[in-house]
Structures are given as structure tokens and as C-alpha cells.
C-alpha positions, -999 to 999 in steps of 0.1 A, spaced: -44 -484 580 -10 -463 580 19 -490 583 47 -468 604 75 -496 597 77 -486 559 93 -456 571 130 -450 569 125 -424 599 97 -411 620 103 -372 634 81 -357 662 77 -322 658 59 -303 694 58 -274 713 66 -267 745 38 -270 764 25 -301 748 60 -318 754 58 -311 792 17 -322 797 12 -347 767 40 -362 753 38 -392 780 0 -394 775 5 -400 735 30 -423 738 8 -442 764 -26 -438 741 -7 -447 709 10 -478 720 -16 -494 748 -48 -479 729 -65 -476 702 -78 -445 693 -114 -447 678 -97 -426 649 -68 -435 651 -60 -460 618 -23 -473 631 -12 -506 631 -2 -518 666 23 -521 682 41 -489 675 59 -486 706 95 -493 692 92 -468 665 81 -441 683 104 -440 710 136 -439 683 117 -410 669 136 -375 667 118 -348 686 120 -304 679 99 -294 704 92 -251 693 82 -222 718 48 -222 723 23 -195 708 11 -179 675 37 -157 676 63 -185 668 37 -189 635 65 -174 612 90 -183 583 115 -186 613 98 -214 629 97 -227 594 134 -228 585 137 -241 622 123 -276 609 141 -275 575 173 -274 595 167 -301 618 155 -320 590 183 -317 570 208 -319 600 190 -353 610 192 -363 574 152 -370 568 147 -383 534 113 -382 512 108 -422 528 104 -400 563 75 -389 582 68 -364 605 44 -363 630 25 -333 643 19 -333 679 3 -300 687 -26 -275 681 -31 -254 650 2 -240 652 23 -270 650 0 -288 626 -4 -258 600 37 -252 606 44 -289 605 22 -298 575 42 -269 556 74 -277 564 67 -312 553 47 -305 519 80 -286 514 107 -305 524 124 -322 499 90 -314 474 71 -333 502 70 -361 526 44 -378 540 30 -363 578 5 -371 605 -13 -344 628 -23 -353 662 -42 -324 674 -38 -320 710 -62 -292 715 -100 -289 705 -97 -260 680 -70 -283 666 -88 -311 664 -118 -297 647 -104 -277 626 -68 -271 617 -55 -306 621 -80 -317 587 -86 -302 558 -51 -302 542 -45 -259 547 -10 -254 559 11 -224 564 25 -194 588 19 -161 594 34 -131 575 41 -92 568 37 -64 580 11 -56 588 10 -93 597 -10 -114 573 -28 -146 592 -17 -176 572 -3 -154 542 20 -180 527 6 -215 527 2 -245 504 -28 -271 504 -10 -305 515 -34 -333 528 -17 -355 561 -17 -391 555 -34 -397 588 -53 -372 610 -49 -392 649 -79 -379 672 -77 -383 704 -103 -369 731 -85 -381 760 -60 -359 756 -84 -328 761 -81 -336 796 -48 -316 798 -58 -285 787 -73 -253 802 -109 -243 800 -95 -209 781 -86 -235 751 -117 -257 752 -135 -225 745 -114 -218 716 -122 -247 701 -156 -248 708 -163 -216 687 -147 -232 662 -177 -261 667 -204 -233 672 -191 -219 633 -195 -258 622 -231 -257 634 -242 -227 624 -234 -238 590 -251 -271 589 -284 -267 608 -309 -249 632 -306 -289 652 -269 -291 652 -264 -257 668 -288 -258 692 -273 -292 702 -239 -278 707 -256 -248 726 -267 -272 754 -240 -296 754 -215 -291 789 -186 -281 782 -172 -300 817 -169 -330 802 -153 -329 769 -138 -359 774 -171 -381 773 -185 -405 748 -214 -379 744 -190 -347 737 -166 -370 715 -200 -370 689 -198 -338 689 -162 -334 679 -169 -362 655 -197 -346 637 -181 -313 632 -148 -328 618 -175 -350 592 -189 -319 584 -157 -301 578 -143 -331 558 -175 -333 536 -170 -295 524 -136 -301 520 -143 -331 502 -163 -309 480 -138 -281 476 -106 -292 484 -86 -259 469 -108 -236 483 -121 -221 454 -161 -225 460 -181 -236 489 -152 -243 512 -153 -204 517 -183 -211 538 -162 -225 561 -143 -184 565 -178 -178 578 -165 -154 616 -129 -150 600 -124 -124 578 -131 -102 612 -116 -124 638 -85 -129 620 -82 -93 617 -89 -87 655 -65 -118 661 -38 -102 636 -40 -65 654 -36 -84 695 -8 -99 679 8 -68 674 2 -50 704 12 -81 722 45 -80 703 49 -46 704 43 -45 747 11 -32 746 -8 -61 761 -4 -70 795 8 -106 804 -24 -107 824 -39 -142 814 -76 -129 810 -64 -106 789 -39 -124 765 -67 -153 765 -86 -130 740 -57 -135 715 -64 -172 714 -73 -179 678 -114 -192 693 -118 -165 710 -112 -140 680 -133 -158 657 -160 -159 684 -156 -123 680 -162 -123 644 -187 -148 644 -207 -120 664 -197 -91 640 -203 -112 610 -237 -122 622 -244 -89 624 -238 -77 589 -257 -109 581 -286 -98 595 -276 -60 578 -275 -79 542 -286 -113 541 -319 -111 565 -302 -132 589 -328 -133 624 -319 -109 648 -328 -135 672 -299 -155 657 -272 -127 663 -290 -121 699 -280 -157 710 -243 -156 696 -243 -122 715 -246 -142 746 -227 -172 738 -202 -148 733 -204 -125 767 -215 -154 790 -182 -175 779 -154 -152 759 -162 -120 774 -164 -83 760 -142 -83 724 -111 -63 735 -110 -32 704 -127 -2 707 -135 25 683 -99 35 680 -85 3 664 -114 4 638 -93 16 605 -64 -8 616 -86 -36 616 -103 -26 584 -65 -23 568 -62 -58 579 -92 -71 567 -76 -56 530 -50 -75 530 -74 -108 542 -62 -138 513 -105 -141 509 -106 -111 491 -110 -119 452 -103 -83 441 -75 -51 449 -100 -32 474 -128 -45 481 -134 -70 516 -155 -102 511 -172 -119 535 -191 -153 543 -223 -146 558 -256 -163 569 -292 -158 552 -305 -182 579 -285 -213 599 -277 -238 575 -276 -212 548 -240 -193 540 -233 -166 512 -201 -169 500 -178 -142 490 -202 -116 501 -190 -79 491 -188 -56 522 -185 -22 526 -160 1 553 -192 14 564 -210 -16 569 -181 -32 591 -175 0 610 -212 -6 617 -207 -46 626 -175 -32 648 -200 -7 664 -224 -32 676 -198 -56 684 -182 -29 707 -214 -25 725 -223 -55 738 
């Protein structure tokens, strides 16, 4: 149970959009409700509403050292203290900026994450990897330190605010979960609906693929062995992720929302769930009929993935600079023998992504 009153100081840290559709509804939640993971001793009403609030632009861009220093100042200026704690209210971006800023701070002070999106609250939120973006070319979570919060809230109810564009991203975040666990859990998250992801039934879901998360963690908690199951999709999606970034930055996206959807950070590893399935099948014997489905998943909810044969040797020079790689020059992988069965750190060849890119550029 996380006492908030032996705090000196409790700082909110949010983004834009969250502070204009949820702030109200976690102040409401955390001091009428109790959360069924919540852990906080009631009532907390008082403290919260003396808390000090940055609320960020919204968007993985803002994922930078700038966003960083942005905290540090406001911490400073509001004179936080290593008796503070901050709390995360936001997706993956606020929790992986926040839990940096307060690992760092001062050589660390304690933090909370409240996840207020799905990818969030399966994935970034737990699991104790913070950290921002970097470099040029830009580096997905380059500079980062492992910093554990002292209290992950979850909260389905507050799913209810967000788009169907971000249930899907977190959802393939869920789908990666499963596919790692078992034939049963995957197929159970293939029929679920995703219409009602604030029900009892779809809450299970959420909590079985945090459990499972937690219990690799619990196994690996510096990332040096089987956690790297858990890159399984990513060394591909956060390339494709990386290289939207940069034409968004650069003007060569539209701000047409179907389009900039496929930045979102699901979407992307839905993408490389597919390619990476693919170059399973290519290496580890994974069933075709396994990469057939995702191929489905993938066009019947996310859509075509948005590179073509043109972006293929800026994606690969992403995917060298990817922080999985153990060695200069050559591109690891997770992959799949079978559901339920990853390869870790899984040597790849340029040729045999080009090849993964191919097929994923024909469906």
C-alpha cells in the first residue's frame, strides 16, 4: 500500500491531451474509487489537488532531451526534494520521460505511472525501462536508465476517453504478449471485441498481459536474457516508427489523421510483428499459417504498412543503430519457432530483412 502523506511534495507530470480529457476523471477515480490495482491509501483527495502540474505537448516527437530538461527545471524551480514524488499521468511518452527525469533527479526520487492509454498500460507504464529518443538518425529510446516506479495505478475506465486509433495501438502490443505465451492466449485475444475495452471481460485481458510482462521482467529485470523476448516485432517497427518520425518532422507526412495514425508506436510494431513473423518462418520454421493470420490482423485493423521499396536502406540503417544489437554490424532479432516459443538475439542478414520488407510491402 503506497502511503502518499509521507511525501514532502507530490508533482503531476501530463500532456496535453490527457490534461483536457482525463485529468478530471483521475482525480474522480483516485479519490471516490478504488482502482482494482490501484494500492493507495484513501482518501487522497487533499494531496492531490495541492499537487504541481507540467502538462508537455503531446506526441513522440516531444520524446527528447528537451522535454527532459523541461522537468528538471520545473523541478528545481518548484524546489522538489528526494522526499518528492512524481506522478505520471500519461501514455508511454510521459511514463518513459517521467520515470527518467525522476530516476535522475537529484540521483532519484520515488514516481508513480498512471497509464492512460492501452499501449501504456500494458507495456510502457511496467517494467522499470525509462528514457527519450535521440540522434540523428533518431535512435528510439537511445538514452535510458532501468528505474522501477513505486506504484504502477491501472485504470480501465479511463480507456473510455480515447480513440479507437490508440486502442489498436495498444492492442498489438497485447497480440506481441500472446504470441509469446501461448497458441490459447492468442487466439483469445484474436476474438475478444475490441468495443468494449472497458469491461470486466477485456480488463482480464489487460491484466494477463501486464502478469506476463511482469513475470519476464521479474526474470530479467536488466534486460540481458530472456526479457529480449519481449523486442519480439521491434527491432523493425521501431525502425519504421523512427523513419515516420522523420518525414513527419521534416513535412513529408501529411497531417491527414489516417495517415499520421501509422506513426503511432502499435501500429509500427504491428508492422514488425508481421515482418518479423516472416523471417521467423524464413529461419526459425515458424507456420506460415501463423504469419498468414497476423497478415490479416494487420490489414483488417492497421491497414497497409506505409514504406515502400524506396525507404528500404534507411530502415536497414536504422535497424544498425537498434540498442538490441550485441555487436558493431550485425542486426539481431527476436523471432518465433512456434507461439509460445521466442529466439532471442537471432542474427539477421540485409538480405533476409529486405526480403521480410518485401513481403511486408505486398500485402
Amino acid at each position: 500500500m503506497l502511503d502518499l502523506s509521507r511525501y514532502d511534495r507530490i508533482f503531476i507530470l501530463t500532456d496535453e491531451q490527457v490534461a483536457s480529457c482525463c485529468l478530471l476523471a483521475f482525480y474522480d477515480v483516485l479519490s471516490h474509487h478504488q482502482s482494482p490495482i490501484t494500492n493507495l491509501q484513501s482518501p487522497i483527495s487533499n494531496q492531490l489537488s495541492m499537487a504541481d502540474q507540467l502538462v508537455l505537448p503531446a506526441g513522440e516527437q516531444h520524446k527528447t532531451l528537451a522535454s527532459v530538461q523541461r522537468i528538471w527545471d520545473w523541478l528545481l524551480a518548484q524546489h522538489a526534494t528526494r522526499a518528492s514524488l512524481l506522478i505520471n499521468l500519461g501514455g508511454g511518452v510521459i511514463c518513459d520521460l517521467g520515470g527518467f527525469a525522476a530516476a535522475t533527479y537529484m540521483r532519484g526520487i520515488d514516481y508513480v505511472n498512471v497509464p492512460t492509454t492501452l499501449l501504456a498500460m500494458v507495456d510502457a507504464a511496467s517494467g522499470g525501462k525509462t528514457g527519450f529518443d535521440y540522434g540523428t538518425p533518431l535512435v528510439k529510446n537511445a538514452i535510458g536508465v532501468f528505474a522501477h516506479p513505486v506504484q504502477t495505478i491501472i485504470e480501465p475506465r479511463l480507456l473510455a476517453t480515447l480513440p479507437p486509433e490508440q486502442i489498436l495501438s495498444g492492442y498489438a502490443e497485447m497480440i506481441k504478449h500472446a504470441l509469446l505465451q501461448s497458441p490459447e492466449a492468442f487466439g483469445e485475444l484474436l476474438d475478444c471485441d475490441l468495443r468494449e475495452v472497458t469491461s470486466p471481460a477485456f480488463g482480464e485481458l489487460i491484466r494477463q498481459s501486464i502478469v506476463f510482462k511482469a513475470s519476464i521482467v521479474a526474470q530479467d529485470p536488466n534486460d540481458h536474457g530472456i526479457r529480449q523476448a519481449l523486442n519480439f516485432g521491434h527491432t523493425i517497427g521501431h525502425a519504421i516508427e523512427a523513419l515516420l518520425l522523420s518525414k513527419c518532422q521534416n513535412g513529408k507526412i501529411t497531417n491527414d489523421k489516417s495517415t499520421n495514425n501509422k506513426c503511432l508506436h502499435g501500429y509500427c510494431v504491428m508492422y514488425g510483428l508481421v515482418a518479423e513473423a516472416y523471417l521467423s518462418h524464413m529461419i526459425c520454421g515458424l507456420p506460415a499459417e501463423t504469419v498468414s493470420t497476423l497478415s490479416r490482423l494487420m490489414l483488417e485493423n492497421y491497414g497497409a504498412a506505409p514504406v515502400t521499396c524506396s525507404d528500404y536502406e534507411s530502415l536497414l540503417a536504422l535497424m544498425q543503430h537498434d540498442k538490441k544489437n550485441r555487436e558493431q554490424g550485425t542486426i539481431t532479432c527476436t523471432l518465433l519457432r512456434s507461439i509460445g516459443q521466442p529466439v532471442t538475439g537471432q542474427p539477421v542478414t540485409p538480405a533476409q530483412l529486405r526480403e521480410s520488407l518485401e513481403y511486408l510491402c505486398s500485402l
